[in-house]
N, C-alpha and C positions, 0 to 999 in steps of 0.2 A: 504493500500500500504506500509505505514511504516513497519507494524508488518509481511509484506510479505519479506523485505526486510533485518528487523534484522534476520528473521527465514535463511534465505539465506546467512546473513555474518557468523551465526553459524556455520552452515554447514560446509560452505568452511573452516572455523578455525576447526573444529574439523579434518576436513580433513588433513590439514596439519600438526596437530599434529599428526596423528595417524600416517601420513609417515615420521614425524621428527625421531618419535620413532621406527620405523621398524629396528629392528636387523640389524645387517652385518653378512656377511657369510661370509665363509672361508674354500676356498680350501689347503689342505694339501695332496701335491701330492709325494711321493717319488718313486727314480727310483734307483732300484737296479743294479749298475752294474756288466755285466761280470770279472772275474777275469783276467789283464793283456790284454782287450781290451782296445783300446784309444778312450777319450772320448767327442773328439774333438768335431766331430759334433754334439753332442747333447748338449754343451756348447754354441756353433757358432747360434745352432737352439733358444735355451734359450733368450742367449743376444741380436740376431741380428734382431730374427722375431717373438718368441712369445712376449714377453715380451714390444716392441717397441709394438703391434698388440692391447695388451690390454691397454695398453697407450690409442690408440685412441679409446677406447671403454670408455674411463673414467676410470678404475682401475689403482688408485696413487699409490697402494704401492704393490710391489711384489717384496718377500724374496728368497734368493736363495743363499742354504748354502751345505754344507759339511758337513760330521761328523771331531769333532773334535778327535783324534787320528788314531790309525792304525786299526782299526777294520774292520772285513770281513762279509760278502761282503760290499765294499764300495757302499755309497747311495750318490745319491745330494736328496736334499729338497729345494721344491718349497712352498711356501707360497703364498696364492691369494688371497689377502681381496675386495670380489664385497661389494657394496653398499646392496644388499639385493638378498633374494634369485633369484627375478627374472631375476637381472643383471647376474648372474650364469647361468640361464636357457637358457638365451640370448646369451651367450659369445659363442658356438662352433660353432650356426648358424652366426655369425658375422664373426668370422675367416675364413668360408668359403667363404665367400661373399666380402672378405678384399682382395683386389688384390694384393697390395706393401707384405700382406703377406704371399701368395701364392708364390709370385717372390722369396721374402728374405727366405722362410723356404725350396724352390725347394731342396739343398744338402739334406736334413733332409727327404722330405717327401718322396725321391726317391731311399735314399737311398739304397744298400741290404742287408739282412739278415747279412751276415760277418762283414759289417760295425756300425750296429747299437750298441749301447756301454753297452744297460741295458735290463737284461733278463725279466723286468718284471715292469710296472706301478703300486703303488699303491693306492688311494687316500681316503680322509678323508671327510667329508663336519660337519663344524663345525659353528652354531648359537651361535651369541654373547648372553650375557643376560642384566639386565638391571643394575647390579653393575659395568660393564666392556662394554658397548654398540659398542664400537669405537677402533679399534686399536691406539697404540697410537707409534709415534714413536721414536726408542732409541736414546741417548743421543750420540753426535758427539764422539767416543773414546771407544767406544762399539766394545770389541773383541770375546765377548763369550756370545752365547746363551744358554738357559737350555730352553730344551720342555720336557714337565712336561704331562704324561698321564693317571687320575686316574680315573682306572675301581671299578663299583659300583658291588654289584650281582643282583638288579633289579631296575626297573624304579625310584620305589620310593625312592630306596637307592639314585640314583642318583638327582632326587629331592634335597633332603633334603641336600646331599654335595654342591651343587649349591647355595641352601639357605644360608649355612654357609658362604659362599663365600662370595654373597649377602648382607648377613646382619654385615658381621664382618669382612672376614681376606682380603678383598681388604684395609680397613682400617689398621690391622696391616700390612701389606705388604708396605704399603709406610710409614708407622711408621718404621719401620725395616731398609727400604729402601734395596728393593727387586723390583725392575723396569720391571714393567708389560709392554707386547707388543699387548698381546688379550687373551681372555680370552671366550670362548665357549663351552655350551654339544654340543656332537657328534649328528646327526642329519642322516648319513649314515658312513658305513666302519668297520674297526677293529675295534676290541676290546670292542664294544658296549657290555651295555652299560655304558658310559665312558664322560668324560669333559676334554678338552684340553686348555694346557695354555704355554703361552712363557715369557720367563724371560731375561734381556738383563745385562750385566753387561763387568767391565773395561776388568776385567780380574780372574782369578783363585783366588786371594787372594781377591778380591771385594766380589765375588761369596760365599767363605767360612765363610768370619766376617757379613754378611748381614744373611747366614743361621743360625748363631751364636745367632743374638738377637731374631731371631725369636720362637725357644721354651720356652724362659723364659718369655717373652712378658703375661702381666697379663691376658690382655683380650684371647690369645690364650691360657695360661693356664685356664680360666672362661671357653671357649666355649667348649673347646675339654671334658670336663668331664659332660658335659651336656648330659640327656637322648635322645633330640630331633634327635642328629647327630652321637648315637652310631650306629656301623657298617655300617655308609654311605658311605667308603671307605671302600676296599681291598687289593687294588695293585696299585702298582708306577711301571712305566714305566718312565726312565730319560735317554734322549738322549742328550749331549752334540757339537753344532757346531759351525762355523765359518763360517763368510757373503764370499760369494765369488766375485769378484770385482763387480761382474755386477749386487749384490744386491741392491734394493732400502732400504733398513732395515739395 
């Protein structure tokens, strides 16, 4: 009975570590908008009814930014950190089933065609790994995000950048002091296959003296000439924005 018993606390302890450890997912939704349409209601839809919706779903933190300067077509970004994939799988059957959300999004879901403010949805789904498990969130004074998108040319390429991360520059990044918000390979979307990551800081002069220590840094000078992680990158993709009020980030 005993040994039936310990065999049974295992179990359940293994269990629970295995879902302590279960990655987070991360939607990265952008919406391109029309040029010189107003963008009210999909503002009004953001703060008033999705965003309160997935509140009661349990999702604490959802980002929603702007690009920062004048660049065309203008985009908002949505940021959506579920607990794991199947809180994700879960969430658009919920919102249907969510009445206060139905009520609050009614201007938004009925709206017409003339009124809608963005010609086009995009979205990302992005798995944490285990250097960067957790988002983590930025510091009160935080005026400027950096999202950061670097495409591999195949799987393994992307691997082995991941690793790098993994095993080394999450370490120099808070050596530097380079303020991580998540950190994920892409799992579906553009630009696969690809790893995406957010950066948070004061402001523009934060932003540059932190990118500053970073190439001279030893251990990034060590790893970057290493065999293991030649051509595991190609391309940067660097979009610069700004939380907009109704961000939780």
């Amino acid at each position: 009975m005993n040994r039936i018993l310990v065999l049974s606390t295992l179990f359940l302890c293994s269990t629970l570590l295995r879902l302590a450890a279960q990655e987070e997912v991360y939607e990265l939704r952008t919406y391109e908008l029309e040029f010189l349409r107003p963008a009210e209601v999909l503002h009004n839809y953001l703060e008033h009814a999705l965003i309160p919706a997935l509140g009661r779903q349990g999702v604490r933190h959802v980002g929603a930014f702007e690009e920062a300067g004048d660049a065309l077509p203008k985009k908002i970004y949505l940021l959506i950190a579920y607990d794991d994939i199947q809180a994700f799988q879960d969430s658009k059957e919920a919102l249907e089933e969510d009445a206060t959300y139905l009520e609050d999004a009614g201007d938004y879901l009925t709206a017409d065609p003339q009124t809608m403010p963005y010609k086009r949805i995009t979205s990302n789904l992005i798995q944490s790994t285990t250097g960067f498990p957790q988002l983590a969130s930025p510091e009160s004074g935080t005026g400027l995000f950096e999202l950061r998108i670097y495409e591999s040319y195949n799987e393994d390429a992307l691997r082995r950048k991941v690793k790098m991360f993994n095993d080394s520059e999450f370490d120099i990044f808070e050596d530097v002091g380079l303020p991580m918000v998540f950190f994920g390979a892409n799992i579906a979307g553009e630009q696969m296959p690809c790893l995406t990551y957010m950066l948070a800081f004061r402001d523009r002069e934060h932003h540059a003296a932190a990118w500053a220590r970073f190439g001279p840094h030893p251990e990034w000078q060590r790893i970057s000439k290493l065999e293991e992680y030649a051509h595991a990158m190609d391309d940067i993709t660097r979009v610069f924005l700004k939380p907009l009020p109704y961000s939780s980030l």
